[in-house]
N, C-alpha and C positions, 0 to 999 in steps of 0.2 A: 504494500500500500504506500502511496505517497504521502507528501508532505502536505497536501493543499488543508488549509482550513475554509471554514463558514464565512463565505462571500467573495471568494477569489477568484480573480477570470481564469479561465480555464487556457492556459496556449491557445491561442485561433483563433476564440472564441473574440465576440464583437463587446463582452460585457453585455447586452439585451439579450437573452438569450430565447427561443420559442419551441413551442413542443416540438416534440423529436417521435414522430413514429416509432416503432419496433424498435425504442432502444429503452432496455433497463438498467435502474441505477443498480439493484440489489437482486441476485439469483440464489436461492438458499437450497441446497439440495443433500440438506442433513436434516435432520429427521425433529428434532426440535430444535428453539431458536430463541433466544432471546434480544430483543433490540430494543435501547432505549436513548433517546436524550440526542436524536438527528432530526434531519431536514432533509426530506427527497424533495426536488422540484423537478420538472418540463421534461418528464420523458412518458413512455408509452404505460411503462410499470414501475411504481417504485420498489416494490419489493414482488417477486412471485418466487413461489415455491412449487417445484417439481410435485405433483402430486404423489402422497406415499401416505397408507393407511397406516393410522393411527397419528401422523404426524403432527404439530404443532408449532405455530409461533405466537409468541408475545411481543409486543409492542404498546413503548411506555415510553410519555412524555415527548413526541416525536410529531414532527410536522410535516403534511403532504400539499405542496403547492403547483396545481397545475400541472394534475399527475393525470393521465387517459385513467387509465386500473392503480390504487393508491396501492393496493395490497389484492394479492390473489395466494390464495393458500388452502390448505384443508382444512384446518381446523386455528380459527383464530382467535386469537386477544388482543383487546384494541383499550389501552387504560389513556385516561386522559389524552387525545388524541385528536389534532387538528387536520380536517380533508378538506381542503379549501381551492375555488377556483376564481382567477379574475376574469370580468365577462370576453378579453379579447383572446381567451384561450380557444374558445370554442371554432373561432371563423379559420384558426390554424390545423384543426385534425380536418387530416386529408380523405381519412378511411372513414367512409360511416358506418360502416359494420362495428369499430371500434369508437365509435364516438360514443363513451358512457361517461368519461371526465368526472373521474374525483368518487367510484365507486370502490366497496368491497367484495370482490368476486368469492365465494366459498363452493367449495367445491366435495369439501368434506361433509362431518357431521355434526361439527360447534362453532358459533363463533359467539364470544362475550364481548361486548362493547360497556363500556364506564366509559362515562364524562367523555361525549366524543360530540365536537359539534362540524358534523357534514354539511357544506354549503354548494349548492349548484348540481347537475350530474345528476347522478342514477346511485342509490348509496344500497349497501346489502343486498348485492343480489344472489340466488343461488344459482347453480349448476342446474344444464336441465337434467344432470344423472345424480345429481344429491339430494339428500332429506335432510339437510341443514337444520339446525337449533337455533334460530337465532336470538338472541337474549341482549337486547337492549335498554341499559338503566343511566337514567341522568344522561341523557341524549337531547343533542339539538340538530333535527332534520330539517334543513332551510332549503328552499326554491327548488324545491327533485318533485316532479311528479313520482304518484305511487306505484306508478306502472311503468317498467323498464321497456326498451323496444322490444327486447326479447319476448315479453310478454309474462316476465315474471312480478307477481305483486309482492309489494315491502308488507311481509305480514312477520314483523318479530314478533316474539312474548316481548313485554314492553313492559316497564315500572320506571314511571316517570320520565317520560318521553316526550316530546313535543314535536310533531311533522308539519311542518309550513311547506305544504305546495309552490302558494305562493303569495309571502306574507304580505298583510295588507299597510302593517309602521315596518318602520327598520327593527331589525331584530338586534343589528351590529352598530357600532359606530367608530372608523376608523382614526388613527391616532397617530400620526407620523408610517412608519410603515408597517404596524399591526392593523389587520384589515378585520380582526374576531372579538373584540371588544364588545362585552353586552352595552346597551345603550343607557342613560341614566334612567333612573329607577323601571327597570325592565323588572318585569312580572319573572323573570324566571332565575332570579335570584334567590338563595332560599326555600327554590321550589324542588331540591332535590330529597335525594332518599340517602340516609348512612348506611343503609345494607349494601353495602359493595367492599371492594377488597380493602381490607383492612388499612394496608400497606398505601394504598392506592386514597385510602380516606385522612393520612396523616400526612402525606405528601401537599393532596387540595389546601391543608392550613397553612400549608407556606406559602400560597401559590395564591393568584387574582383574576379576575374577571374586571376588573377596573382599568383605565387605562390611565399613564403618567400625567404629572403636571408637567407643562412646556415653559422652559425659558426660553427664547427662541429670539434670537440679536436683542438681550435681554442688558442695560448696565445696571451693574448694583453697585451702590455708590453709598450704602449706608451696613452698619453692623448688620449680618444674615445670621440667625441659626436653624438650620432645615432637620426636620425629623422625618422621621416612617410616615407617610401622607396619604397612599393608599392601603384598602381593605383589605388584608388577608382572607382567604375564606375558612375563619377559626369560629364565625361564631354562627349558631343557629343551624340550619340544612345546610347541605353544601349547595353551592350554585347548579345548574344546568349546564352540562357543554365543555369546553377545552377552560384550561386556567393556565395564563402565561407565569412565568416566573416574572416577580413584581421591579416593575421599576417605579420610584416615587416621586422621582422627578428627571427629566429629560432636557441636556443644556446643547444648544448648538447657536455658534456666532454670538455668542454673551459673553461681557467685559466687564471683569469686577475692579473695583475701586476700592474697596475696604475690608472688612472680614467676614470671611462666609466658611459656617462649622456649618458640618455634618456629623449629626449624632450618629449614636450606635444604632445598627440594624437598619441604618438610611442605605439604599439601593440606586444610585445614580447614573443615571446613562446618559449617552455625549451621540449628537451625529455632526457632520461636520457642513456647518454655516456661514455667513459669510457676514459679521456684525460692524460695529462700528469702528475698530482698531484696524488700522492698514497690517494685513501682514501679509509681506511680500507677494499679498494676492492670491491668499490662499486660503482655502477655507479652513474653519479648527472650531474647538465645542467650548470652552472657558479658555478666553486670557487673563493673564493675572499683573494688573499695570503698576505703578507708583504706589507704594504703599499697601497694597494688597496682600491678605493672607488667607488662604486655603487649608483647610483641615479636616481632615477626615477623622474622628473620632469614634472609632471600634473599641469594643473589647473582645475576648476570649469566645466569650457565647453569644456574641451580638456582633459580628461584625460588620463594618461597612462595605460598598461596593460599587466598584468604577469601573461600567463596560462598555463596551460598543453595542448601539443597536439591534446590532444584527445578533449578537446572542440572545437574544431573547424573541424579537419582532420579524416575522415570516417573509416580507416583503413583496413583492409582485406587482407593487403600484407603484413607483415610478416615485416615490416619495424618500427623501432623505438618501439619494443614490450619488450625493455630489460627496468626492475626496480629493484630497491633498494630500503633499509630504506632511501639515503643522500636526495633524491629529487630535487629539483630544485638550489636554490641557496646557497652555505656552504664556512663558516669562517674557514682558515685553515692557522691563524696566529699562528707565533710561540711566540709572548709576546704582554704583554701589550703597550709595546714601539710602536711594528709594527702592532699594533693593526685593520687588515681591518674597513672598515666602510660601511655600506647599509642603505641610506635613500628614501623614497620614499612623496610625496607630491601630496595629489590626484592620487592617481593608486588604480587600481582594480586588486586584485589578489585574479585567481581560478584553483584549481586543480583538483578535480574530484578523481578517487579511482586509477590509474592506479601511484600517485606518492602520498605519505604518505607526504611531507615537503614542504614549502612554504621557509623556510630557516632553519639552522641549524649549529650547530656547528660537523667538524670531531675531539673533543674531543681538539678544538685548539681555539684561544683569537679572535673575533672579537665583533662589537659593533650596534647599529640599533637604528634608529627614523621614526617612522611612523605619520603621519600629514593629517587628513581629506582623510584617506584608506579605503577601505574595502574590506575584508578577508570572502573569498565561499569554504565550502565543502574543507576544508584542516586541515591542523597542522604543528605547529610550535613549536620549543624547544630547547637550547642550556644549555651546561656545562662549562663552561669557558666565558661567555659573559661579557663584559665590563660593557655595561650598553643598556638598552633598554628600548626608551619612544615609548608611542602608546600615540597621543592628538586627539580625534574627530575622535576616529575608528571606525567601525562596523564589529562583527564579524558574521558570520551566521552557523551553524553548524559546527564549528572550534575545534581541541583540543590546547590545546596549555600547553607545561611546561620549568620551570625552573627551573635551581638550580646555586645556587650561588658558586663559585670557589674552596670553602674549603670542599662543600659538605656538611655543618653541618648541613645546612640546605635546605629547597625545597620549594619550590611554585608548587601545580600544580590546574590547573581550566581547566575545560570542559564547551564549549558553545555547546549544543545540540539541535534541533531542538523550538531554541526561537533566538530571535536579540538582541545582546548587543552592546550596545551604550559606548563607554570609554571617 
């Protein structure tokens, strides 16, 4: 397997990428299967399994975006589970014998569904040689007629279900580039059942149906302190449908001015904006100017969290898809007097391919302490830095470089596919 992560253009590829006939992301031809915590998008299958009696797969925490067949298998599990289509998917499948977009084909004799919200397409179909089970709870069935071309009908066992043919409000409301967002005070919050997997009902309380607050070419100019702002789903039923991992507030092209904490268990995500600070033209998520200080305050069992979009948000729309070299968060003091400052304490920061920096300098003074961190799939490097401690970091696939102010001289280290401990 390669190196590529969550949002990387593929060699060749245009960056746009559109459905791909007869081509699958995932072929499983072992007997059972576990897969959790990915993102298929724009091919004909994202996962199919060779059919083999008695066989099984699970599927957890995983996103299908403008997939023909999202999953085709014997015998399935679908935990928490996003099938989602955007409407210009459709005008690109060539084959209409295959035009089903964003289905679960079963061909065995189980498929259990938890918290899966299906939009567009033809969702649960069977085999016309199976007698499938189909067991669907805390499901959200949006825009699928009940009847497939085939001629097969969505008849699951259902406990607490909801099937919108074709809804008549919005069910969704989209939020940067999460398109699965229930909409405010939507009826099917709450409207779930706790009889489902256990495992699966302790994970929902970390997890949301709510969508970020935006700072969005945002200055903050006056003391900030930001906490946990979105709903966990911890209290009452659990919701209806897919539940993102929470982000509680969302910065791109904001320019801070003064002091802005982050409490513990604050969840913060960045896409890259274009606000009111020149930097060399480039878009980035927080600068940090004249006086300016950043803190991320984690502990132990609470800690903070600084990502890119794209680990969390499915995308498909055309939203929040602008990058740069600046990336997430950049020093753009003009001396050492007014030297910005970025400390973080217990925070987990990951970026994935779609944003090259975790922090950086635009070629201007600021300074950083890192305290029991750790740094996923990114890079970090500045020209002009004050000073920078890392105590009890971990970095995992990280690049990272420096060079000291005069330029005379340079540091640079590469962490690649091993774990460093500092």
């Amino acid at each position: 397997m390669d190196d590529d992560t969550v949002g990387q253009t593929i060699s060749g590829s245009t960056g746009s990428p559109t459905f791909q006939d007869n081509v699958c992301n995932m072929i499983i031809v072992i007997t059972n299967f576990d897969i959790h915590d990915c993102r298929f998008s724009y091919a004909s299958a994202g996962i199919f399994e060779y059919f083999t009696s008695g066989a099984s797969i699970n599927i957890t925490n995983c996103q299908f975006m403008n997939e023909d067949v999202a999953v085709q298998g014997a015998n399935v599990g679908l935990y928490n589970v996003l099938i989602g289509c955007t409407s210009n998917i459709v005008s690109q499948i060539t084959n209409s014998d295959d035009a089903q977009e964003a289905q679960i084909y079963v061909e065995g004799t189980n498929l259990t569904a938890e918290n899966v919200t299906a939009d567009r397409g033809y969702a649960f179909i069977e085999a016309d040689n199976s007698s499938a089970k189909l067991t669907l709870t805390n499901c959200l069935v949006t825009d699928q007629p009940l009847l497939s071309p085939y001629g097969y009908a969505l008849t699951p066992l259902s406990n607490d279900v909801v099937c919108l043919p074709s809804p008549s409000t919005p069910v969704y409301q989209i939020v940067g580039a999460g398109n699965y967002y229930l909409t405010n005070n939507s009826p099917y919050r709450n409207a779930g059942t706790t009889n489902i997997d256990p495992n699966l009902l302790a994970e929902l309380a970390e997890r949301t149906t709510y969508p970020p607050l935006l700072y969005s070419n945002t200055a903050i100019s006056v003391v900030t302190s930001l906490s946990p702002a979105v709903q966990r789903d911890n209290v009452g039923a659990p919701d209806l449908g897919y539940h993102y991992d929470p982000f509680d507030y969302v910065f791109g092209g904001s320019d801070l001015y003064s002091n802005l904490t982050f409490t513990a268990g604050t969840a913060v995500g960045f896409f890259q904006g274009y606000g009111g600070v020149y930097l060399s033209g480039q878009p980035y998520g927080i600068s940090l100017n004249n006086g300016a200080n950043l803190s991320f305050n984690g502990n132990a069992t609470e800690p903070c969290y600084f990502a890119n979009y794209s680990m969390v948000q499915e995308g498909g729309n055309g939203y929040w898809t602008t990058s740069g070299y600046m990336g997430g968060i950049i020093f753009n003091g003009s001396s050492t007097n007014l030297c910005p400052q970025l400390t973080g304490d217990f925070t987990k920061l990951t970026l994935g391919a779609l944003s090259p920096c975790f922090f950086r300098d635009n070629w201007a003074y600021g300074a950083c302490g890192f305290f029991n961190c750790e740094f996923y799939d990114g890079q970090f490097g500045t020209f002009l830095i004050s000073a920078a401690y890392f105590t009890n970091c971990l970095f995992f696939r990280d690049l990272a470089a420096f060079w000291d102010q005069d330029y005379a001289a340079s540091f640079f280290f590469e962490i690649a596919r091993f774990i460093m401990v500092v």
